[in-house]
N, C-alpha and C positions, 0 to 999 in steps of 0.2 A: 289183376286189379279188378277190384269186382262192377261192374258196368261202363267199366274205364270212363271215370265220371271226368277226366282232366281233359280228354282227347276228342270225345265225340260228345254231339250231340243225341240224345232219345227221344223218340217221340211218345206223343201224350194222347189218346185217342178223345175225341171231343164229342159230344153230345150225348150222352149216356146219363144214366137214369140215377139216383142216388143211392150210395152203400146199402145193401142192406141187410151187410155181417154185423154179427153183435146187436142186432136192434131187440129194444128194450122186449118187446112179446116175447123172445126165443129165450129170455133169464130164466135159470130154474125159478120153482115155485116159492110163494116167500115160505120161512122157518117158522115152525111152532114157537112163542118164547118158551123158554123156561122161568123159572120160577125168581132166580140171580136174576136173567136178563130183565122181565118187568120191575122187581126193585131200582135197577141200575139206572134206569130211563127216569121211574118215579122219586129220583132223589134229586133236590132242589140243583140248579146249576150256580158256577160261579160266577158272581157278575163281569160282563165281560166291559174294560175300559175302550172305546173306542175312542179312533183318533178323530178331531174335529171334521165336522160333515163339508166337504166341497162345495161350492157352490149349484145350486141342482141346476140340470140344464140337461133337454132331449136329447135321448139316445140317435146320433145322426152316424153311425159306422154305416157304412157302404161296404157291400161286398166284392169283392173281386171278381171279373170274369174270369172265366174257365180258358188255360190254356191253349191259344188255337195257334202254336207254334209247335217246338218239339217239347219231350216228356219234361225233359229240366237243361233250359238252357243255360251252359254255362258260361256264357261270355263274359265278358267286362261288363258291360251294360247290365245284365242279369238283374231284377228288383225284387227278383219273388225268391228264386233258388238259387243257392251259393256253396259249393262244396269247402267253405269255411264260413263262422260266423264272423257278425260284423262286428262281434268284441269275442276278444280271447278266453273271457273271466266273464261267470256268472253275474247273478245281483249279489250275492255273497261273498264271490273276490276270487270261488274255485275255475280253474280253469276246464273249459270248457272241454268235451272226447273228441277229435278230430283224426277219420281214416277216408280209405279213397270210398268206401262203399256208406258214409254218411253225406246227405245231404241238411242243411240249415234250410228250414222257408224262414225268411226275415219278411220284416215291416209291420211285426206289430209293436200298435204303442204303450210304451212304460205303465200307460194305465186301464190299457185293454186287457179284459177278460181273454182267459184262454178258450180256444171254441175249435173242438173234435169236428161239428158242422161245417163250419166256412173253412177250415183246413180240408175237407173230404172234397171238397167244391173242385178243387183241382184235379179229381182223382175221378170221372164221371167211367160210369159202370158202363163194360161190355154185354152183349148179347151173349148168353150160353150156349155151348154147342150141344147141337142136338143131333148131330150122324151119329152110327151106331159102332159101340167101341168093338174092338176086335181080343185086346189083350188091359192089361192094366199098362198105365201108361209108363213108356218106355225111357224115356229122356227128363232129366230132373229140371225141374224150373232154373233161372239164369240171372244172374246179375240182382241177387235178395240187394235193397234197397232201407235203408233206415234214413227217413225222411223225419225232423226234429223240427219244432218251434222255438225260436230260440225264448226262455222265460217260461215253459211251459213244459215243466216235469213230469207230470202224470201218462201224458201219452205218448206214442208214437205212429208214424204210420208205415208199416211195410210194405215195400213196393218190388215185383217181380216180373223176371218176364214170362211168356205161355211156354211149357214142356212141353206139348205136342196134342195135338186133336183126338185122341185118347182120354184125357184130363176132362172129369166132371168139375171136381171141387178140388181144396187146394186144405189142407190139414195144417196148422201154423201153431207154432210148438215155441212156448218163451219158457226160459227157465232164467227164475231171478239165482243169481249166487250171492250168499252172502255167508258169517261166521257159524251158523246153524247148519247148513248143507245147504242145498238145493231146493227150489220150489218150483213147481212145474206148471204151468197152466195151456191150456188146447182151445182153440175154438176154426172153423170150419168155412168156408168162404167159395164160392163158384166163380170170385174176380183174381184178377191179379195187383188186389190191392186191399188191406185191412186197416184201421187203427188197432191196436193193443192200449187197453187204458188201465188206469188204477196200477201204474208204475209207484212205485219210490222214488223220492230225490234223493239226489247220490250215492245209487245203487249199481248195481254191474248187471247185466242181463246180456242172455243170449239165444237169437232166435234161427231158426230153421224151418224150412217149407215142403211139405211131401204131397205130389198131387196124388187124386185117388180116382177108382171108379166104380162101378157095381164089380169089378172083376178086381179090385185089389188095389192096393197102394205100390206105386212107383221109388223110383228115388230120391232120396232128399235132396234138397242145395244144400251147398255148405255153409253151414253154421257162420253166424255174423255177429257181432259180440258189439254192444253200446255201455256205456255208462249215462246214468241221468245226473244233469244239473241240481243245484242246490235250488229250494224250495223257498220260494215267494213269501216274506214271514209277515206280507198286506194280507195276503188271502188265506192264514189261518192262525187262530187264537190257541199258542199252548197253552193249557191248563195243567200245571202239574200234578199227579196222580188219575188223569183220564188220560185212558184212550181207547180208543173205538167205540164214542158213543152211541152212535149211531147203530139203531136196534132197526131190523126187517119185519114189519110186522102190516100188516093190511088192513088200513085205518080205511073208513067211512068219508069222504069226498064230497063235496058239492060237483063232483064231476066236469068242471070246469077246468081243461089242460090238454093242451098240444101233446102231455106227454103220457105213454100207456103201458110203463114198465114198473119194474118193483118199486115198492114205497118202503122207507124209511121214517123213523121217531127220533127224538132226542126233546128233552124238557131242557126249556129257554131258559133265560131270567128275566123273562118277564112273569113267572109262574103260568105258563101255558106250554103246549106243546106244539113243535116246529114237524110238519106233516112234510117227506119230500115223495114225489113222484118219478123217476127216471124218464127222460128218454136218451139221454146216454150220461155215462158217468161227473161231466162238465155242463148240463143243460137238463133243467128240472120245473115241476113246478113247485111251487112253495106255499103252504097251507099251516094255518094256525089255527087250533082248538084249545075250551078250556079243561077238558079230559081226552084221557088216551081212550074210553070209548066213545066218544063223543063225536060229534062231526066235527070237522075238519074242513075250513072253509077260505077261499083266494082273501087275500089281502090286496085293499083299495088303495091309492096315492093321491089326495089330493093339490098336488103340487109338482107331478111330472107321471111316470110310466113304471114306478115302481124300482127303478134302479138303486133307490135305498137299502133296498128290501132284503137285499144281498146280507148286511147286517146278523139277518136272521142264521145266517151258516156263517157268522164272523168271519164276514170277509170286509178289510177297509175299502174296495174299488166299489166305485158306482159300477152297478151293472148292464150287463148287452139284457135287453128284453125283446118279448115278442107282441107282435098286434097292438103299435103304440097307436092308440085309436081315442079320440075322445068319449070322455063317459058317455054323453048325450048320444052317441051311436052303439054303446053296448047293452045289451038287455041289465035293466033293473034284477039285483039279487042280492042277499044279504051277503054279509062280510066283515072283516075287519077292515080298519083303516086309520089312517093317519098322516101328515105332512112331511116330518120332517125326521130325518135319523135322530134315532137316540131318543124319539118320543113317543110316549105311550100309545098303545094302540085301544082303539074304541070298536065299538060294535052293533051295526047297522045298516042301510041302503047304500051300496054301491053299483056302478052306473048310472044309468038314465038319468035324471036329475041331481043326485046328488054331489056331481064335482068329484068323483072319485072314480080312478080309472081301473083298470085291472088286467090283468094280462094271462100270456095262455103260456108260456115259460120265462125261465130265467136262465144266463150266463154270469157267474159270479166269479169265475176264475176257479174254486174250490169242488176238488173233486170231491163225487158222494160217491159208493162210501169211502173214506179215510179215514187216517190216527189225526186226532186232535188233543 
């Protein structure tokens, strides 16, 4: 049973520094368009119906502190990790993958944005070892971990234990299976803990861990097999006949964003274009222009922090924001802006004066890139 999740307690090491596998700087370079891709982006979009606007009200989620017991306590009492979830069946009625080497984190709410961030919070990074290896490492990493949110298909987090003071880095190999064959994806980590994001909902994957070192790759753990839950139909607008509009291309910026990974296009309906920024697949920032070569610049809120704004990647949840700060304390700069969902946006002075706040990312629940 792999971590013998039913029997024992793991410990969780505390005070460690934040993930920094997968971070947005290390994406490949963005894509030249072609010729198809700029029409596809420049053709008007459909209008999207949204459901009526919630009442607005500031973003107060509080973060959890970081584990200062063992790695996933499973007791009764247990509020964070539970080697079942706290319902059987999706939001869609499928029921949910349950084996000994999946863990649930529960406790988020029905209308909380999913966030790869404060799910990482529990996973605080080791110190690398720095003696000097002798061979490639000998003993394969222990007890592979698939750690799930419940309501939150897109990602997961892998968690393992260290193969042996040999190991620089750690090689994490997910292969989606479905009716086409096989689809493989890599990426490379020095912790004993990753997200894998930009999953499918109810999809089958399976992943495996090989540590390595300047002297060569060890051996694997044994392969761990998940299925993903059915997908949130709040946080994405099908359109029939799109998908994947979302183009890669390196738009022009007011350079205002927490976030400093690949950028993304897609043409609204509002006849403008919706600018995204990564810093990781679930947390972005969100930019509007009225040309694809044109700047591309934050959008202001006069009436909360921007949590509307999520709208712009159709998504129905108010969203998690960042640097919820009054205008009067942000520097004055131009921008879009406007009040309330589903209303037109204008173009003008945001911050300082103007009642219009702005922010440095967004959490919308809706991963970028996906099929829409």
């Amino acid at each position: 049973m792999a971590k013998g999740l039913a029997v024992q307690h793991l410990s969780v090491p505390v005070n460690k520094k934040p993930n920094l596998v997968g971070k947005p700087s290390d994406h490949e370079k963005p894509l030249d368009l072609t010729q198809a891709q700029k029409e596809s982006i420049l053709k008007p979009f459909a209008l999207v119906t949204a459901k009526p606007r919630q009442e607005h009200r500031q973003d107060t989620t509080t973060y959890p502190p970081l584990i200062t017991s063992t790695r996933f306590d499973f007791n009764e009492n247990s509020s964070i990790f539970r080697p079942l979830p706290t319902s059987d069946v999706d939001i869609m009625g499928k029921k949910r993958f349950v084996a000994p080497h999946v863990v649930y984190k529960t406790g988020k709410k029905p209308d909380e944005p999913c966030s790869i961030t404060s799910s990482l919070a529990y996973f605080p990074d080791e110190d690398p070892n720095d003696l000097n290896v002798t061979s490639p490492p000998r003993v394969p990493p222990s007890n592979l971990t698939v750690v799930t949110v419940e309501g939150c298909p897109s990602f997961v987090i892998l968690d393992w234990e260290k193969s042996d003071n040999e190991t620089r880095e750690y090689e994490v190999v997910s292969t989606a299976k479905g009716p086409n064959g096989e689809e493989v994806s890599v990426l490379t980590t020095n912790q004993t803990h990753t997200a894998v994001e930009n999953l499918k909902p109810e999809s089958s994957y399976e992943f495996k861990v090989t540590p390595r070192n300047e002297l060569g790759p060890g051996p694997s753990s044994d392969p761990v097999s998940f299925s993903t839950e059915s997908a949130d139909p709040r946080v994405s607008e099908n359109v029939s006949g799109k998908d994947a509009i979302w183009t890669q291309f390196p738009f022009q910026s007011d350079a205002y964003s927490e976030c400093n990974g690949r950028m993304f296009v897609k043409r609204t309906w509002y006849r403008k274009f919706v600018g995204i920024q990564l810093c990781n697949s679930l947390r972005y920032q969100i930019y509007l222009s009225d040309s694809l070569n044109g700047k591309f610049y934050n959008i202001g809120d006069q009436s909360g922090y921007g949590e509307d704004h999520c709208q712009f990647v159709d998504s129905f949840l108010d969203g998690r924001t960042g640097n919820n700060m009054p205008a009067d304390l942000l520097p004055r700069r131009l921008g879009f802006y406007r009040s309330l969902r589903q209303e037109p946006v204008s173009f003008g002075e945001i911050g300082g004066r103007s009642h219009a706040t702005y922010v440095g990312w967004y959490e919308c629940g809706t991963p970028i890139p996906g099929k829409w």
